[in-house]
C-alpha positions as CSV (number, residue, x, y, z in Angstrom):
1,X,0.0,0.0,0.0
2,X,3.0,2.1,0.6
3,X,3.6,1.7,-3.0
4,X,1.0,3.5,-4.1
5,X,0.4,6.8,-1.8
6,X,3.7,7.5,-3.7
7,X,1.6,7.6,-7.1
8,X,0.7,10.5,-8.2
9,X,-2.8,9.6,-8.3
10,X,-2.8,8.6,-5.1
11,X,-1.0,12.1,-3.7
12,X,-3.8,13.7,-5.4
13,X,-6.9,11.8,-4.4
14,X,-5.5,11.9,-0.7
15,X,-4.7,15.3,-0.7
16,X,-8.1,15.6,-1.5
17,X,-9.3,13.8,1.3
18,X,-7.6,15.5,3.6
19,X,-8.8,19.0,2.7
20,X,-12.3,17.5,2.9
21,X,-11.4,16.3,6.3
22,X,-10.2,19.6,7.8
23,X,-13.4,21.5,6.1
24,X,-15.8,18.6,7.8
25,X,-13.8,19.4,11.2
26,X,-14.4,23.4,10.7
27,X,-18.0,23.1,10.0
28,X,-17.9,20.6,13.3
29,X,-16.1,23.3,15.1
30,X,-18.2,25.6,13.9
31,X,-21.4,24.4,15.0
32,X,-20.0,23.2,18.6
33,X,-19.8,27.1,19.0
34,X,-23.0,28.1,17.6
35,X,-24.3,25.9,20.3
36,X,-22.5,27.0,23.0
37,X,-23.5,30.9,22.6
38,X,-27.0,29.3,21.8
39,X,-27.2,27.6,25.2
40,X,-25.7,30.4,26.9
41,X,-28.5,32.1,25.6
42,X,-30.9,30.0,26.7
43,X,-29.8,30.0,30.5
44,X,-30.1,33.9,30.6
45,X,-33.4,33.7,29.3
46,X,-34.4,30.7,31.3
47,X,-32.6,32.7,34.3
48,X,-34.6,35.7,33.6
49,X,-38.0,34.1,34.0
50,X,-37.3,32.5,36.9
51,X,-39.0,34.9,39.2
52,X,-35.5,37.5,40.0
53,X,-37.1,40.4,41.0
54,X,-36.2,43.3,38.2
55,X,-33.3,45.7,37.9
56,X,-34.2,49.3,37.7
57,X,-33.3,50.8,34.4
58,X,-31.7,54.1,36.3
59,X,-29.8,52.1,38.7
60,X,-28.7,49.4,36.7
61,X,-27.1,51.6,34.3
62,X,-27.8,51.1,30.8
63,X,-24.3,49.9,29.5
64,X,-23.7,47.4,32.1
65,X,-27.6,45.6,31.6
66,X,-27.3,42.1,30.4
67,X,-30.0,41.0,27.5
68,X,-32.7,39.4,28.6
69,X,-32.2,41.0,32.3
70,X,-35.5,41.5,33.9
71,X,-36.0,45.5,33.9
72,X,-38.5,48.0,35.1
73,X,-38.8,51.8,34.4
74,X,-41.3,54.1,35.2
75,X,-42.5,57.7,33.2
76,X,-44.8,58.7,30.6
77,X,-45.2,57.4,27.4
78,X,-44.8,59.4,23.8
79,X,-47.6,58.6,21.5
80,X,-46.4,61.1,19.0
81,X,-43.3,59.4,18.3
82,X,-44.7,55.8,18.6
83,X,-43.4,53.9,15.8
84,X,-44.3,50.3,14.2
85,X,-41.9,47.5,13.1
86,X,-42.9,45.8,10.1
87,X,-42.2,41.9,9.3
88,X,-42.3,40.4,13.1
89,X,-44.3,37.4,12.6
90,X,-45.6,35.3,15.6
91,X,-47.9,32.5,15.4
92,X,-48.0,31.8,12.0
93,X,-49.3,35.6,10.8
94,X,-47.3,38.2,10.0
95,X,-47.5,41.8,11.9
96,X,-45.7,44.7,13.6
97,X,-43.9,45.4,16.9
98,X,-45.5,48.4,18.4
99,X,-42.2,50.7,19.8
100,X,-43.4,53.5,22.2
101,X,-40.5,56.0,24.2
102,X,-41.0,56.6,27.5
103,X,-39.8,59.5,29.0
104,X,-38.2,58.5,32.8
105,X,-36.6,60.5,35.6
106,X,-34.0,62.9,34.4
107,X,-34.4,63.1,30.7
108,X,-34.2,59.4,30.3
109,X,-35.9,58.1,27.4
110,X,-36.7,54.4,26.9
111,X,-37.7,52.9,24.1
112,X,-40.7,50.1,25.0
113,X,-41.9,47.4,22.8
114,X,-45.6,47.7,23.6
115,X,-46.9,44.1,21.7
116,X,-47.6,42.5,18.6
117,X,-50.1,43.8,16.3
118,X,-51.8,41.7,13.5
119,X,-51.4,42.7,9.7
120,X,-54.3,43.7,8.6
121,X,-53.7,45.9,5.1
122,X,-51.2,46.9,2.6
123,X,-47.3,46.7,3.5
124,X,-47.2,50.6,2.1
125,X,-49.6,52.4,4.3
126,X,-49.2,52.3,8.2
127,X,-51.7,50.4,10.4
128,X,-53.5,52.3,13.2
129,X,-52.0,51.2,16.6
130,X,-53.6,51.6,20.0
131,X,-52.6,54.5,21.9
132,X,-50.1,53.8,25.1
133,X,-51.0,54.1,28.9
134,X,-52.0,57.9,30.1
135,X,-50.1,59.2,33.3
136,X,-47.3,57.6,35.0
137,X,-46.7,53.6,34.1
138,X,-44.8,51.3,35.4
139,X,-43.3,49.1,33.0
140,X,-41.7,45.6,34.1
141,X,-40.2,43.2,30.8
142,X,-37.1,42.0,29.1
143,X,-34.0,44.1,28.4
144,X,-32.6,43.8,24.7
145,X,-30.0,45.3,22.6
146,X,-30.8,47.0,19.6
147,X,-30.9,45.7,15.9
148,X,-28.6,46.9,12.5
149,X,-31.7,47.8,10.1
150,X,-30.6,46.7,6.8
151,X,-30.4,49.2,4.1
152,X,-32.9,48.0,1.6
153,X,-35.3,48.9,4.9
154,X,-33.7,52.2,5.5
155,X,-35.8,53.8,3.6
156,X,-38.9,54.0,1.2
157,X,-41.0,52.8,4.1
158,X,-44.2,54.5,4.8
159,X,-44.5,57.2,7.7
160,X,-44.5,55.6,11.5
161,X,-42.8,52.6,10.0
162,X,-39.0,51.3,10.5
163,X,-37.3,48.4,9.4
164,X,-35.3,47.3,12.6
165,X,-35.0,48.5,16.4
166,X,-32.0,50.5,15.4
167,X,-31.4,53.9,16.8
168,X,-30.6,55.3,13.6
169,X,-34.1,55.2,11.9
170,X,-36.1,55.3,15.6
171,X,-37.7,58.9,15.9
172,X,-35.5,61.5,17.5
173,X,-32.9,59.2,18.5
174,X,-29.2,59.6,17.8
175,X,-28.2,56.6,20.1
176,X,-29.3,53.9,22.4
177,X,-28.1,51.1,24.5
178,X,-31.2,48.8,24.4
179,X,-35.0,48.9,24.9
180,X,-37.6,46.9,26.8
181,X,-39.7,44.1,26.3
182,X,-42.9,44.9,27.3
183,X,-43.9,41.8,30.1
184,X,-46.2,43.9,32.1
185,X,-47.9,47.3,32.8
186,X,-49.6,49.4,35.2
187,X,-51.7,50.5,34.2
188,X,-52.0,48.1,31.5
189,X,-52.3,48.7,27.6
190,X,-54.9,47.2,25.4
191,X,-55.4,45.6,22.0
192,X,-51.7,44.2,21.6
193,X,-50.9,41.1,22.2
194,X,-47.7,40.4,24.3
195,X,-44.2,39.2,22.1
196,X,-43.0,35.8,24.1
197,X,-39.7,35.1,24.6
198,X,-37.4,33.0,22.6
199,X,-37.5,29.6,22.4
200,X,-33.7,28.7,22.1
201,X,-32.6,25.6,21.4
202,X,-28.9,24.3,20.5
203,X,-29.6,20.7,19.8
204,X,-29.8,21.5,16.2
205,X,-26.9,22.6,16.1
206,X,-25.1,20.0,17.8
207,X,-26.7,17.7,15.9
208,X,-25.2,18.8,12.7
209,X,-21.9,19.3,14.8
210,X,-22.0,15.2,14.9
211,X,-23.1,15.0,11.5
212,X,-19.8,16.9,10.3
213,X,-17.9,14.3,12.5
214,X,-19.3,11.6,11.1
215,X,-18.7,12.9,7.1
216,X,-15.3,13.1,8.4
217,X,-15.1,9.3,9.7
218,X,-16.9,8.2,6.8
219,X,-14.0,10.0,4.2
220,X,-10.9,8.2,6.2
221,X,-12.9,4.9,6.1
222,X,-13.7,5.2,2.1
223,X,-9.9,6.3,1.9
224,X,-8.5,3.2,3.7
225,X,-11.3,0.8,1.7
226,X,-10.3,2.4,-1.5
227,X,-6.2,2.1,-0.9
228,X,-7.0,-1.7,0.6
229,X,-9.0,-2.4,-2.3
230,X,-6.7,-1.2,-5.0
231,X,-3.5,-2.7,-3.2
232,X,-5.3,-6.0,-3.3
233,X,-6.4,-5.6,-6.8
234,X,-2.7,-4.8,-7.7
235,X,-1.3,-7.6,-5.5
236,X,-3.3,-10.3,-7.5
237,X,-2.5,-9.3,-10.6
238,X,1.1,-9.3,-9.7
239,X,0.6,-12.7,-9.0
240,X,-1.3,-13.7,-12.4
241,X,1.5,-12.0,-13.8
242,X,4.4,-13.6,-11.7
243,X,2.4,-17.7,-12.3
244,X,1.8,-17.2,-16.0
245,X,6.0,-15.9,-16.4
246,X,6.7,-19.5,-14.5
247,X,6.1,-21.6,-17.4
248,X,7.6,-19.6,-20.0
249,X,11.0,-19.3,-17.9
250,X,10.8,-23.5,-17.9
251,X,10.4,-24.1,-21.6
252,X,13.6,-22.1,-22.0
């Protein structure tokens, strides 16, 4: 077999192998450490719902909050600048986000993610919403980071409509850290219907982390059965060769 990994076919089909083989092990790699960050994920969610009692906005300090920390603010909210996000499906039908500021102690301004609200017309006129809260509300939900709108949405949308939770097409807003999740109210809103949480799961991905593995394992098994195959193949036919050049060497 030695004999034959120093063929140039055999340098080039095994070469060949071996890029496959370190490709198969990236991808594997690859997935192992979207499912890592995807359970990671997954505790700070599952941690955030398991009844800690919520972080202030104020004192918590909006660089140091954690996403999916369980936040509360209180002030009054803006109608005026109340904005929808199109394309946020949930339960099978397509809608908006409904993103309300509220203005908190010392000029701080808070964007809140009210609810879902159903599709109902075109994509190129905006929806009616219902107003927010009057007075002072106390708002209790999920801290999350903002989004990167992308730039086929950054624009030609109708008025009161924005692509992404990005600070950069939000109403009056230059910069932000991250906005709430609306979990619960007081007083309460009506007419949207609350956004869930996540349901994050990383078996997926390790499951095509050990389906990588196994490509891999199955290309150095096919090698070895192919070089075994062709070494016997070459070894018998030595042999015909050798047997038949027995007679002829006797006659002479």
């Amino acid at each position: 077999m030695l004999a034959l990994l120093r063929t140039r076919r055999w340098i080039g089909f095994t070469t060949l192998v071996i890029v496959l083989i370190a490709a198969f092990g990236f991808l594997s790699h690859w997935q192992w450490m979207r499912a890592d960050e995807k359970r990671a994920q997954r505790l700070i969610v599952e941690r955030s719902t398991a009844g800690q009692p919520p972080v202030p906005v104020i004192e918590g300090g909006l660089r140091d909050i954690p996403e999916w920390e369980v936040v509360s603010v209180s002030g009054l909210f803006d109608p005026s600048r109340q904005v929808l996000v199109r394309q946020r499906p949930q339960a099978g039908a397509n809608g908006y986000w409904v993103l309300t500021p509220l203005s908190a102690e010392g000029g701080l301004v808070i964007w809140v993610n009210r609810g879902w609200l159903a599709a109902t017309g075109p994509a190129i006129t905006t929806p009616d919403s219902p107003p927010p809260p009057s007075g002072i509300t106390n708002v209790t939900g999920w801290w999350r980071l903002p989004e990167t709108v992308s730039e086929s949405s950054r624009t030609g949308l109708p008025e009161g409509m924005i692509g992404a939770v990005d600070p950069s097409v939000l109403p009056g807003t230059t910069s932000m850290t991250g906005y709430v999740q609306l979990v619960t109210s007081s007083p309460e809103g009506a007419g949207l219907i609350a956004v869930p949480r996540p349901t994050i799961d990383e078996g997926q991905n390790i499951s095509y982390a050990v389906q990588w593995i196994l490509f891999a394992a199955v290309g150095i098994i096919g090698w070895f059965i192919f070089l075994r195959r062709e070494a016997i193949e070459d070894a018998g036919r030595a042999s015909v060769a050798a047997s038949e050049a027995e007679p002829e060497a006797a006659t002479k």
